[in-house]
Gaussian input, Z-matrix of N, CA and C with variables (Angstrom, degrees):
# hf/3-21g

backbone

0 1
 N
 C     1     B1
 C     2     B2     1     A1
 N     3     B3     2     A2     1     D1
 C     4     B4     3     A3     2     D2
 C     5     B5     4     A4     3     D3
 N     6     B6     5     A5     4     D4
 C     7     B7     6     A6     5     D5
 C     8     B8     7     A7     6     D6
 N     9     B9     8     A8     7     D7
 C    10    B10     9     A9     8     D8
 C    11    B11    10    A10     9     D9
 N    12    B12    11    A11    10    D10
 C    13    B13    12    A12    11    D11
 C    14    B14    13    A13    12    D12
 N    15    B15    14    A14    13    D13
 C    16    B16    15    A15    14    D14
 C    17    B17    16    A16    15    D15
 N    18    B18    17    A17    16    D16
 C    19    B19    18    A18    17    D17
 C    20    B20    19    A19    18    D18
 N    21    B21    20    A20    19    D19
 C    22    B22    21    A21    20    D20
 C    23    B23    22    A22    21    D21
 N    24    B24    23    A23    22    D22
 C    25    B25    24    A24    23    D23
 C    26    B26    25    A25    24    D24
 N    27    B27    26    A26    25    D25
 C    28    B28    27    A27    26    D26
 C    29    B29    28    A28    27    D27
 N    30    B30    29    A29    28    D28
 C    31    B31    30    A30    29    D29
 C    32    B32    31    A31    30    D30
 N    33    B33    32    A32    31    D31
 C    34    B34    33    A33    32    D32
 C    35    B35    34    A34    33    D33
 N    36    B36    35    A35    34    D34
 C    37    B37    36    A36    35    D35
 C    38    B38    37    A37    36    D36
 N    39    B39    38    A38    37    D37
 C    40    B40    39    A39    38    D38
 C    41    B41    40    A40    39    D39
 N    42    B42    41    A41    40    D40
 C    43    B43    42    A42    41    D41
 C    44    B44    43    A43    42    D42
 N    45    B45    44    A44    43    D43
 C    46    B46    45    A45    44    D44
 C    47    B47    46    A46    45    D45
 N    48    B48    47    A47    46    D46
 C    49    B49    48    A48    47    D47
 C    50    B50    49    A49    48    D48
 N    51    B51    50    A50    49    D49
 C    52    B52    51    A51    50    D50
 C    53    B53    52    A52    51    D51
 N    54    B54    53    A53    52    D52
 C    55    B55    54    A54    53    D53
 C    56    B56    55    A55    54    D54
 N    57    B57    56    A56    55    D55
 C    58    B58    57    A57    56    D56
 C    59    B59    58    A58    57    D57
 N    60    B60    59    A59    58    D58
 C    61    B61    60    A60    59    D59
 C    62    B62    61    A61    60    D60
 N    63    B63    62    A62    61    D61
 C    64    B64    63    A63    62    D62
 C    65    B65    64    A64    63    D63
 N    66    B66    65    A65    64    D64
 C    67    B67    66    A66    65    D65
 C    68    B68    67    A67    66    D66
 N    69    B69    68    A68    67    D67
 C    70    B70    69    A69    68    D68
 C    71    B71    70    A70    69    D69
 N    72    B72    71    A71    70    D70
 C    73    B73    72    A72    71    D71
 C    74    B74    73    A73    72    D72
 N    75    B75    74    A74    73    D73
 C    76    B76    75    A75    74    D74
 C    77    B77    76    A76    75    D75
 N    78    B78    77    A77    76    D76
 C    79    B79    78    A78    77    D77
 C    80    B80    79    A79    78    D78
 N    81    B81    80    A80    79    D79
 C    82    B82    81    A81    80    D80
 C    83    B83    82    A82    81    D81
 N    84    B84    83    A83    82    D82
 C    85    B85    84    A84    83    D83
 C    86    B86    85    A85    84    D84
 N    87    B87    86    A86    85    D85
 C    88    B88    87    A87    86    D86
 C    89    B89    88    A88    87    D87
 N    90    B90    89    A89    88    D88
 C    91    B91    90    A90    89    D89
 C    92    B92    91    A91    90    D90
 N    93    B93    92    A92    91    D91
 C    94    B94    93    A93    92    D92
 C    95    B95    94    A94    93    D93
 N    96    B96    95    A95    94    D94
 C    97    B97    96    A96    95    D95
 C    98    B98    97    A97    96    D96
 N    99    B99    98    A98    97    D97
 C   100   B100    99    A99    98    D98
 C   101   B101   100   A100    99    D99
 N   102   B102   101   A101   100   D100
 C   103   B103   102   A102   101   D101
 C   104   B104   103   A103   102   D102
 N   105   B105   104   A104   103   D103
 C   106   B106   105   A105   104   D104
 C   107   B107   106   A106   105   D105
 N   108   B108   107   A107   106   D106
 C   109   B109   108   A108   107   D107
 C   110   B110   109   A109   108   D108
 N   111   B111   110   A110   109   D109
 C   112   B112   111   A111   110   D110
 C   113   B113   112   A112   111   D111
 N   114   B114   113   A113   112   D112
 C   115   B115   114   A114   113   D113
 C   116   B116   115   A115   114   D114
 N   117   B117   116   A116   115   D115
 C   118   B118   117   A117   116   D116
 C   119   B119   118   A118   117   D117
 N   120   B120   119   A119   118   D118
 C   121   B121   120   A120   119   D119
 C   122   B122   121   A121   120   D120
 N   123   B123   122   A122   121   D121
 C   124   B124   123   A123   122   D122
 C   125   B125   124   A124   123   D123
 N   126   B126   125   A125   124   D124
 C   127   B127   126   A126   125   D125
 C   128   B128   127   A127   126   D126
 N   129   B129   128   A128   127   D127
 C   130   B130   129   A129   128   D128
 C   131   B131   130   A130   129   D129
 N   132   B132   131   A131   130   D130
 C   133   B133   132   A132   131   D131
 C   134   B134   133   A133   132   D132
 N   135   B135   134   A134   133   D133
 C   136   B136   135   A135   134   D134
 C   137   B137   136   A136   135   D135
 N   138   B138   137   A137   136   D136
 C   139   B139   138   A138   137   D137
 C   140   B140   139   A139   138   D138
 N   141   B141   140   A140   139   D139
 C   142   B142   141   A141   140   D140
 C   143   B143   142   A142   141   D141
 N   144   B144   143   A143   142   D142
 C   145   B145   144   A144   143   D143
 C   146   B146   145   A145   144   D144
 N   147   B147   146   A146   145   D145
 C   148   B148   147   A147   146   D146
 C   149   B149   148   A148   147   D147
 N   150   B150   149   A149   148   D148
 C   151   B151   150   A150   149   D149
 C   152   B152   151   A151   150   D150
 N   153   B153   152   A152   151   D151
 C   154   B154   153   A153   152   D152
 C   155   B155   154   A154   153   D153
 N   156   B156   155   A155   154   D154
 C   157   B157   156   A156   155   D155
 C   158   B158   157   A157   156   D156
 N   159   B159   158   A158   157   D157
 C   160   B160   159   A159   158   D158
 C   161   B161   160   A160   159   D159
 N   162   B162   161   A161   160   D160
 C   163   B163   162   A162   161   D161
 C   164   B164   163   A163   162   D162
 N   165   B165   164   A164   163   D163
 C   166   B166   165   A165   164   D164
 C   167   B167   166   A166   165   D165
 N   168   B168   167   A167   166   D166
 C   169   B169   168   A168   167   D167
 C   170   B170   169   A169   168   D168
 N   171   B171   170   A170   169   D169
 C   172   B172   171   A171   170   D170
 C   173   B173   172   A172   171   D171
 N   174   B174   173   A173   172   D172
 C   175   B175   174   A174   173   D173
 C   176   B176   175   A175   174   D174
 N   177   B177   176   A176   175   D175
 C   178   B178   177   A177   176   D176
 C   179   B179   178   A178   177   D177
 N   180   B180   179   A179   178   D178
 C   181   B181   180   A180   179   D179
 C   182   B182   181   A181   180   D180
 N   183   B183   182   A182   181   D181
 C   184   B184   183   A183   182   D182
 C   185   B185   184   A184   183   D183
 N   186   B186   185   A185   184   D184
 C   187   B187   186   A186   185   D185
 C   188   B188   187   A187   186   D186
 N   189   B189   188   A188   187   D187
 C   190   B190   189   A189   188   D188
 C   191   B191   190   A190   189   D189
 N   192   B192   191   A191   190   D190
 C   193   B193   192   A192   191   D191
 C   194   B194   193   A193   192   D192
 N   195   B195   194   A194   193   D193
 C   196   B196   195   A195   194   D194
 C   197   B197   196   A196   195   D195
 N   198   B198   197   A197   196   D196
 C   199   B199   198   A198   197   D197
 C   200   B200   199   A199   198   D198
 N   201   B201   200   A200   199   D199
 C   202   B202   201   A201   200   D200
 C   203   B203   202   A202   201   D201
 N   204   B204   203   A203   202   D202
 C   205   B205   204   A204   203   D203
 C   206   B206   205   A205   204   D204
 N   207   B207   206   A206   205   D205
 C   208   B208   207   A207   206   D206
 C   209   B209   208   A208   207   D207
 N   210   B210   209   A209   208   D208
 C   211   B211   210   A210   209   D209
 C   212   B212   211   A211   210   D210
 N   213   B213   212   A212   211   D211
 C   214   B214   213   A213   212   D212
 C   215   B215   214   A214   213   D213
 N   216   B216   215   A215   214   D214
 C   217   B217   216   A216   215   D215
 C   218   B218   217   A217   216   D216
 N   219   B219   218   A218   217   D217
 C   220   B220   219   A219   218   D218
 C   221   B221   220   A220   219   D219
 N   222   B222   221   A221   220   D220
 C   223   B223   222   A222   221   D221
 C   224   B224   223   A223   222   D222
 N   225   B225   224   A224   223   D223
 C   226   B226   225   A225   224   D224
 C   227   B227   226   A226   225   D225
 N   228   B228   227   A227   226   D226
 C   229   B229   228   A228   227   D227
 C   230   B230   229   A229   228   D228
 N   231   B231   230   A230   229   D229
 C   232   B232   231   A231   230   D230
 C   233   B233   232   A232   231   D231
 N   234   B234   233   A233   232   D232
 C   235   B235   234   A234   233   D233
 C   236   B236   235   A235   234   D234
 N   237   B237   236   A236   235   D235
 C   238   B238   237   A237   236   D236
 C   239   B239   238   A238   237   D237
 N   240   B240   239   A239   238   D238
 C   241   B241   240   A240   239   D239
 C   242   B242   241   A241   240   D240
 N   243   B243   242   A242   241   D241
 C   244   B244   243   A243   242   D242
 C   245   B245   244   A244   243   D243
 N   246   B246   245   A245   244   D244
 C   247   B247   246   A246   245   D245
 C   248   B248   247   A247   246   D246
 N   249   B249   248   A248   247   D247
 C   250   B250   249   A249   248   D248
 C   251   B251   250   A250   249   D249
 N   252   B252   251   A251   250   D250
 C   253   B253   252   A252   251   D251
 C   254   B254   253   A253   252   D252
 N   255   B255   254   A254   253   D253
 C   256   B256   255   A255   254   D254
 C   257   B257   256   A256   255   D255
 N   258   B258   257   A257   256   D256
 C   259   B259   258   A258   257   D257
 C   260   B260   259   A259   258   D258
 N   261   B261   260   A260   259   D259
 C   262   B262   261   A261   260   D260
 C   263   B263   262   A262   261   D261
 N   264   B264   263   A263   262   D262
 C   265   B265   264   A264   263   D263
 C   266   B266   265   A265   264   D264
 N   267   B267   266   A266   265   D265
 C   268   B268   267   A267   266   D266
 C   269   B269   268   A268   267   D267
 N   270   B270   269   A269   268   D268
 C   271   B271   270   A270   269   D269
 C   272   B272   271   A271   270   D270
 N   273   B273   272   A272   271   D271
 C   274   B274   273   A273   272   D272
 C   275   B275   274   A274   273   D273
 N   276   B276   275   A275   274   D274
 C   277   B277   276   A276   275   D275
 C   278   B278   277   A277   276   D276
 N   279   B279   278   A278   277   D277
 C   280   B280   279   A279   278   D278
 C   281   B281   280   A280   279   D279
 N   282   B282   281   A281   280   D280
 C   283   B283   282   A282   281   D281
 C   284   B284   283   A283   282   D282
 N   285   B285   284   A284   283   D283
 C   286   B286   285   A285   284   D284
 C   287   B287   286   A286   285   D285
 N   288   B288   287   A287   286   D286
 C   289   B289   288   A288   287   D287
 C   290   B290   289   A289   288   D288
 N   291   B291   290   A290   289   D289
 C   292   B292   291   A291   290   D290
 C   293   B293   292   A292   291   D291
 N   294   B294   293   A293   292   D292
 C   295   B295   294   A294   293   D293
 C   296   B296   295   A295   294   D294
 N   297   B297   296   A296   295   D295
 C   298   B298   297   A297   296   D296
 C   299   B299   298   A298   297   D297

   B1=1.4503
   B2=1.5136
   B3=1.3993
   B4=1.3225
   B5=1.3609
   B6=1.3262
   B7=1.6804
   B8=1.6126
   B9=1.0562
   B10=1.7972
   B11=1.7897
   B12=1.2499
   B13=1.4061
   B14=1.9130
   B15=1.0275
   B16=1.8231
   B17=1.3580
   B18=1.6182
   B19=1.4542
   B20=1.9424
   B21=1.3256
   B22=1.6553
   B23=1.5161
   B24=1.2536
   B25=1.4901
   B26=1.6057
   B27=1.6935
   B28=1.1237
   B29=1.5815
   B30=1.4460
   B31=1.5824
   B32=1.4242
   B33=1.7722
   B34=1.1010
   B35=1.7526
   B36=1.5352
   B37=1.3803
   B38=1.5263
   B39=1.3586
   B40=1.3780
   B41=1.6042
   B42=1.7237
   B43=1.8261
   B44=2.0039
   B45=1.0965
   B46=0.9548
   B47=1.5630
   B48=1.5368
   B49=1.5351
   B50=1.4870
   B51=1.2827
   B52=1.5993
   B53=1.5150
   B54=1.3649
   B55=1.3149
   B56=1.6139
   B57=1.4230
   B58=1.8823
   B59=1.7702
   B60=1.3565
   B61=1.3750
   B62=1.4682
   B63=1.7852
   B64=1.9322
   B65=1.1085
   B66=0.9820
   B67=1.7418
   B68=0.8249
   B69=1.9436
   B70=1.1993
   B71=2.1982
   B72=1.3240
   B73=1.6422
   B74=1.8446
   B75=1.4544
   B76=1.9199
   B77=2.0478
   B78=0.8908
   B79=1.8720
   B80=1.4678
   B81=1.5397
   B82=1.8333
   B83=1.7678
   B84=1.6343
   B85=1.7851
   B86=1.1790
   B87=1.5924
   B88=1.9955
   B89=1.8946
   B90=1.4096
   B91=1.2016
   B92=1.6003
   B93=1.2472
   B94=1.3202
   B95=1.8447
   B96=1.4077
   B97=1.6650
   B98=1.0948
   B99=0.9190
   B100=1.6286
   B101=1.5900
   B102=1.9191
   B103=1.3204
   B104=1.7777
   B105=1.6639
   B106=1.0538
   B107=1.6951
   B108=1.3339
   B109=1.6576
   B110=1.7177
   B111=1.4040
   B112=1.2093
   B113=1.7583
   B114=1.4771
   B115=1.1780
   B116=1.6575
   B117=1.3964
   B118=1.6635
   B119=1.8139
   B120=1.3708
   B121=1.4241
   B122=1.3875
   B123=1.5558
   B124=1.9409
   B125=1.4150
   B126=1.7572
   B127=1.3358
   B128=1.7934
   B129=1.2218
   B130=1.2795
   B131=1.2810
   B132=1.4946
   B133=2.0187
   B134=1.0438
   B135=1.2291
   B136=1.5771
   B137=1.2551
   B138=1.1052
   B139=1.7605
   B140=1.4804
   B141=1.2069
   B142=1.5466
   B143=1.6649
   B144=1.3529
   B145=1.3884
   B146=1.5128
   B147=1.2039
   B148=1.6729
   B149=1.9152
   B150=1.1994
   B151=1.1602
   B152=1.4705
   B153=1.7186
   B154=1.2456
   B155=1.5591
   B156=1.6142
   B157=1.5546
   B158=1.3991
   B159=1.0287
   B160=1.3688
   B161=1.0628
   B162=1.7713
   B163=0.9155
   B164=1.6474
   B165=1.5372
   B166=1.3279
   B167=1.5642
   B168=1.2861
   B169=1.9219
   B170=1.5103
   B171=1.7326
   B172=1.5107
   B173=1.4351
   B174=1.2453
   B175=1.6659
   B176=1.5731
   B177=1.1261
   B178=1.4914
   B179=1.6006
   B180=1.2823
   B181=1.5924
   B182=2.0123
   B183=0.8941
   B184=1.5122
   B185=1.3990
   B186=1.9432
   B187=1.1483
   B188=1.6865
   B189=1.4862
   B190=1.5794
   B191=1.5669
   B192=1.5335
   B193=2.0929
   B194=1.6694
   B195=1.5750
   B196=1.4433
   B197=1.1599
   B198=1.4866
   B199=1.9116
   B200=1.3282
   B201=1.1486
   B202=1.5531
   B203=1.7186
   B204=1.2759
   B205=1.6708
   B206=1.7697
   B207=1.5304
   B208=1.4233
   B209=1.7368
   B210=1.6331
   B211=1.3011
   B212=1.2994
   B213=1.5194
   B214=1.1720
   B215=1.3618
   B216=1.3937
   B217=1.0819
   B218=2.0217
   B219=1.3803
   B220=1.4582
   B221=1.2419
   B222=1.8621
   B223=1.0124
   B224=1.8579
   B225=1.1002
   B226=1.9956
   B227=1.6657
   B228=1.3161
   B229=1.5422
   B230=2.0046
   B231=0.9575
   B232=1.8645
   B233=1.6207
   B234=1.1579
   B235=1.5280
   B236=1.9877
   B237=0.8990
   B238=1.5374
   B239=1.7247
   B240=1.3778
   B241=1.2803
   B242=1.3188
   B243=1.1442
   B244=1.7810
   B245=1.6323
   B246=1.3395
   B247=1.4780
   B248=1.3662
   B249=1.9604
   B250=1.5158
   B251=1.7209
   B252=0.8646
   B253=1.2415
   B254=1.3750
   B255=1.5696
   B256=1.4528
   B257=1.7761
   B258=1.0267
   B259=1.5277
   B260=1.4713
   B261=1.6783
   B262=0.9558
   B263=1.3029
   B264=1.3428
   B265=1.7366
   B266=1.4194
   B267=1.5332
   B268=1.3165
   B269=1.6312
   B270=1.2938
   B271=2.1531
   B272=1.4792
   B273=1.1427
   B274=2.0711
   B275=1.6314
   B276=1.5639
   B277=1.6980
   B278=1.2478
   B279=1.2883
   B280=1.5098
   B281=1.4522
   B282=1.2469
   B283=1.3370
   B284=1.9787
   B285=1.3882
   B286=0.9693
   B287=1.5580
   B288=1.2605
   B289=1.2316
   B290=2.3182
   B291=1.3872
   B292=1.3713
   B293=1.1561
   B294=1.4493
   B295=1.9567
   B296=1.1736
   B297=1.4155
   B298=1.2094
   B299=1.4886
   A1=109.39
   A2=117.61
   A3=111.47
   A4=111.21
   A5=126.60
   A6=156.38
   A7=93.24
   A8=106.81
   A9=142.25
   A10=99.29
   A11=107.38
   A12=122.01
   A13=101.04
   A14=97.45
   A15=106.13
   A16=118.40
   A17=111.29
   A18=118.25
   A19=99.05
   A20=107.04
   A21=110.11
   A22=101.99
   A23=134.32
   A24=136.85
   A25=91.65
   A26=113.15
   A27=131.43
   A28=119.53
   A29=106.31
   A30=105.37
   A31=118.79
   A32=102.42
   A33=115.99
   A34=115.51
   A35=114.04
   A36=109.54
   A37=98.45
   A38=126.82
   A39=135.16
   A40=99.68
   A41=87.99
   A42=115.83
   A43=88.82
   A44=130.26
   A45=149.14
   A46=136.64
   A47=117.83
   A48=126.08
   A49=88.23
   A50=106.30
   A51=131.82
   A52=101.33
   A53=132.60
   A54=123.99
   A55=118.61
   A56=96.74
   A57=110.07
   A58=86.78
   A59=120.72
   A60=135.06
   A61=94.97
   A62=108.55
   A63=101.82
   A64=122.15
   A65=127.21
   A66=130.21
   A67=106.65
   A68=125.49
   A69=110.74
   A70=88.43
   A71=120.54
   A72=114.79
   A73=106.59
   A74=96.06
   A75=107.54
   A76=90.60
   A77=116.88
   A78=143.28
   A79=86.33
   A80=99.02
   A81=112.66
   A82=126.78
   A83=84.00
   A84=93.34
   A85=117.96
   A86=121.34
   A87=105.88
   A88=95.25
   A89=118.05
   A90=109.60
   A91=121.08
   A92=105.73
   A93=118.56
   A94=107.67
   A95=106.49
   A96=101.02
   A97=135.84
   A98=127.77
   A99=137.03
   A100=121.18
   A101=88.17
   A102=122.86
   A103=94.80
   A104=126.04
   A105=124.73
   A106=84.57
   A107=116.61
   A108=139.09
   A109=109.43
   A110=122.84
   A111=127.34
   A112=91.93
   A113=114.54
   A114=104.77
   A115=100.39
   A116=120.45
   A117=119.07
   A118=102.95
   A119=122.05
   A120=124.94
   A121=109.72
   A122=92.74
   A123=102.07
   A124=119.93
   A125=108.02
   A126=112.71
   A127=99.08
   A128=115.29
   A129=117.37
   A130=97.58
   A131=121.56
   A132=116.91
   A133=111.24
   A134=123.09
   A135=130.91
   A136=121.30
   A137=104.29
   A138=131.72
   A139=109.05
   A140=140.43
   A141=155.35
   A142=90.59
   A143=140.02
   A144=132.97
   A145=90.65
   A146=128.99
   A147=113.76
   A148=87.91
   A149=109.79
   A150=117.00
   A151=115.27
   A152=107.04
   A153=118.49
   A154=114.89
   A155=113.41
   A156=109.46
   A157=90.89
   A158=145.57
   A159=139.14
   A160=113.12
   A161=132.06
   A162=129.96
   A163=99.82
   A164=114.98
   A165=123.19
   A166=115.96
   A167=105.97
   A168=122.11
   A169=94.42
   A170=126.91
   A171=116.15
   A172=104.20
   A173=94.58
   A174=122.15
   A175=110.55
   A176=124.78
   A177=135.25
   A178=104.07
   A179=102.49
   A180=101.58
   A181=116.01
   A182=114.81
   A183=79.98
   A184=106.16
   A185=120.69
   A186=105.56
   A187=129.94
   A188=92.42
   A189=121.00
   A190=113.41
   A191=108.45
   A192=104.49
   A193=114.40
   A194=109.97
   A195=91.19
   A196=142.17
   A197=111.03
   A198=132.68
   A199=81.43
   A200=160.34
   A201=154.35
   A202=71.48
   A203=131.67
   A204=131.38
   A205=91.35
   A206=94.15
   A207=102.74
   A208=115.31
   A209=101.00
   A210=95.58
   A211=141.77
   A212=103.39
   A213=125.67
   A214=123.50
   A215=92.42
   A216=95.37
   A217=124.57
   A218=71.90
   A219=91.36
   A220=147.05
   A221=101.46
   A222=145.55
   A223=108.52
   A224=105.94
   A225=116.03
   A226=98.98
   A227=116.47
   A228=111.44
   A229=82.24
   A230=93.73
   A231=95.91
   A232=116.51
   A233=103.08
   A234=109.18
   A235=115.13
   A236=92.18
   A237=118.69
   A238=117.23
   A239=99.24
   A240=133.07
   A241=106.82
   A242=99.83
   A243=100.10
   A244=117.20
   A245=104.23
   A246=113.44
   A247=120.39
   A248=112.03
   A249=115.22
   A250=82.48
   A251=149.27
   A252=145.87
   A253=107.19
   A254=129.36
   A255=130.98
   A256=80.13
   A257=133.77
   A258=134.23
   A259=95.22
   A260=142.92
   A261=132.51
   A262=104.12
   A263=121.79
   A264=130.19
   A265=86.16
   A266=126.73
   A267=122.97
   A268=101.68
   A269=109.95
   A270=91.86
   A271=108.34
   A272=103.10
   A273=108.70
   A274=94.55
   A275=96.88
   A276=90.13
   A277=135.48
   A278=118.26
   A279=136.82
   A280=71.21
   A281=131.80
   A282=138.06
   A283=121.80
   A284=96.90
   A285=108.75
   A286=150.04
   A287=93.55
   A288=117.85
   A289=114.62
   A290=89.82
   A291=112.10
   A292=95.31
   A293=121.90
   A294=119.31
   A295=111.37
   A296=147.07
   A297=133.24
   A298=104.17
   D1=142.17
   D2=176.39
   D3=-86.20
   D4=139.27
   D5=-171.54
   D6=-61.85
   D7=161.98
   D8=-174.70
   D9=-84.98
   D10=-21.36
   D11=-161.07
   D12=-97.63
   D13=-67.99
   D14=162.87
   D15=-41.97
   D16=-46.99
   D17=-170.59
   D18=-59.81
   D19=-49.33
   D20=-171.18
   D21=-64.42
   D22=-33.47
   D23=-160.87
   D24=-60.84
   D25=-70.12
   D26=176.44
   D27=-36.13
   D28=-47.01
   D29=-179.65
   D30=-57.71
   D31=-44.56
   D32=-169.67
   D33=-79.14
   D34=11.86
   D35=-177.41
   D36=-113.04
   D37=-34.55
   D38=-176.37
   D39=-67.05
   D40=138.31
   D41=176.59
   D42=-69.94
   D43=-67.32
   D44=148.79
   D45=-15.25
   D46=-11.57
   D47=-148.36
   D48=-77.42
   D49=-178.31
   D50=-173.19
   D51=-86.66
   D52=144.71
   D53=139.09
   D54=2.38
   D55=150.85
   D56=-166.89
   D57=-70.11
   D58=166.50
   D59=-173.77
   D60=-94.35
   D61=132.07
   D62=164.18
   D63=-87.35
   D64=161.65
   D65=167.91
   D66=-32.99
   D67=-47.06
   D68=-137.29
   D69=-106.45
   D70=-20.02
   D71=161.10
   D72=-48.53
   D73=-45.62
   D74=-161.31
   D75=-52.28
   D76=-48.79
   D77=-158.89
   D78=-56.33
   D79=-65.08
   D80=-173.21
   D81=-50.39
   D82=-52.96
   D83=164.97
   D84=-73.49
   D85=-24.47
   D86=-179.07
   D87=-75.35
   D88=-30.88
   D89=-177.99
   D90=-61.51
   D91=-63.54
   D92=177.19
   D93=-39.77
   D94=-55.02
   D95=155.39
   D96=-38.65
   D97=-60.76
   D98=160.97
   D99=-16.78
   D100=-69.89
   D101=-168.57
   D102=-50.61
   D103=-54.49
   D104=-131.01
   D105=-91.78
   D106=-37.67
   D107=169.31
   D108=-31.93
   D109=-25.46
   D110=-134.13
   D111=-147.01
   D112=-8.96
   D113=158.12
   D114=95.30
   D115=-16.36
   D116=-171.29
   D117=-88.52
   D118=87.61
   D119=-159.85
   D120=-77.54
   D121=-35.93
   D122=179.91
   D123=-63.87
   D124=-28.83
   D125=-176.96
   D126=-72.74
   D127=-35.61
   D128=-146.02
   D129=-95.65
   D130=-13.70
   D131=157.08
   D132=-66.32
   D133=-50.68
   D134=165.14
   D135=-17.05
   D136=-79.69
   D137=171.07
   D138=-49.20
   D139=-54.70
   D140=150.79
   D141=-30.76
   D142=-72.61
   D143=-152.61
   D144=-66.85
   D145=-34.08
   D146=-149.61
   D147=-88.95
   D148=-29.67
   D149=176.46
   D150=-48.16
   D151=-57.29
   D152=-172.40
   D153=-69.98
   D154=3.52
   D155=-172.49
   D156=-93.93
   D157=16.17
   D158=163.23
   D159=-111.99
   D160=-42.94
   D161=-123.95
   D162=-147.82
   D163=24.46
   D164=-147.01
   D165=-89.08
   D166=9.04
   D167=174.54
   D168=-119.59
   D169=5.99
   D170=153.24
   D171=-63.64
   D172=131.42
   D173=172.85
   D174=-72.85
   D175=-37.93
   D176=-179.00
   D177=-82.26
   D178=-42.55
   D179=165.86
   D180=-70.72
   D181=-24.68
   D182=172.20
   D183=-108.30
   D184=3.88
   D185=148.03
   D186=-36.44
   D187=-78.55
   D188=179.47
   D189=-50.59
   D190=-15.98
   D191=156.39
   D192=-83.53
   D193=-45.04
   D194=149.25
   D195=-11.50
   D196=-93.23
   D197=-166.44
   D198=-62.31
   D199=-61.42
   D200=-94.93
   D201=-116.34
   D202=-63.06
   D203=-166.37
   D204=-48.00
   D205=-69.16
   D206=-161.28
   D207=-32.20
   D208=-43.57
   D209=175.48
   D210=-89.55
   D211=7.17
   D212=168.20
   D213=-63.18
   D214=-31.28
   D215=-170.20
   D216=-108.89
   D217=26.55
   D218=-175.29
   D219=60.53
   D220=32.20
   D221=-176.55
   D222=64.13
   D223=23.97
   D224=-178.37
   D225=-69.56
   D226=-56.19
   D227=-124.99
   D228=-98.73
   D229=87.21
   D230=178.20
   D231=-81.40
   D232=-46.70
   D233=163.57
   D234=-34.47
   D235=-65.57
   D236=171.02
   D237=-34.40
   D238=-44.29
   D239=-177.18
   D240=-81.17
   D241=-64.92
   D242=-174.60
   D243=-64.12
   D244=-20.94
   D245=178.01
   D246=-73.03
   D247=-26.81
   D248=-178.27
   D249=-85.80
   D250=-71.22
   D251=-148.50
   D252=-49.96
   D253=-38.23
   D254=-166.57
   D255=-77.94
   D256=-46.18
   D257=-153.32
   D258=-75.18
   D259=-41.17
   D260=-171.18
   D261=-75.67
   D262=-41.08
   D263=-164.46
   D264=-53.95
   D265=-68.25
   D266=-155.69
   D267=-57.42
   D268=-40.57
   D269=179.13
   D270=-51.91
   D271=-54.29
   D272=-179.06
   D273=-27.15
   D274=-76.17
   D275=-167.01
   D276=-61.39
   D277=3.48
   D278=-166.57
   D279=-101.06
   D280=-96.76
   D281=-162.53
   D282=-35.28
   D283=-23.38
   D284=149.67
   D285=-59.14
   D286=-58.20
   D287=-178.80
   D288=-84.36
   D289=-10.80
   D290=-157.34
   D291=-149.48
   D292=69.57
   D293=171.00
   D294=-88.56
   D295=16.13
   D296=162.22
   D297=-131.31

């Protein structure tokens, strides 16, 4: 999963980035880290959704609900997987191609 720490590097280099990060997202992502660090996946979707109510066109955030599903699920449901990943790739390139 990508870190709370990476996510700001990134924000802060894009012409384009998201809104400044709050204390209280920064709180959410070191948690949700932890959570996912420690093997507790359910806690750490959790934490990812409350995350994503702020922050829910973060790209790293619905990365990191991905992997966090994926491993929830005990790495079975790949289809599932491969489907958020084709769905995130395509925002990248929209966002790419279309930064404002």
């Amino acid at each position: 999963m990508a870190d709370a720490k990476q996510t700001e590097e990134v924000e802060g280099s894009a012409s384009h980035s998201l809104p400044a990060t709050s204390e209280q997202d920064r709180e959410l992502a070191l948690r949700a880290t932890q959570e996912f660090d420690s093997g507790d996946y359910e806690s750490c979707l959790t934490t990812i959704t409350k995350l994503a109510a702020t922050r829910g066109h973060d790209l790293k955030v619905m990365h990191n609900h991905a992997v966090a599903a994926f491993y929830k699920s005990g790495l079975t449901k790949t289809d599932e997987f491969k489907r958020a990943l084709a769905e995130l790739h395509s925002k990248v390139c929209i966002s790419i191609l279309f930064p404002f």
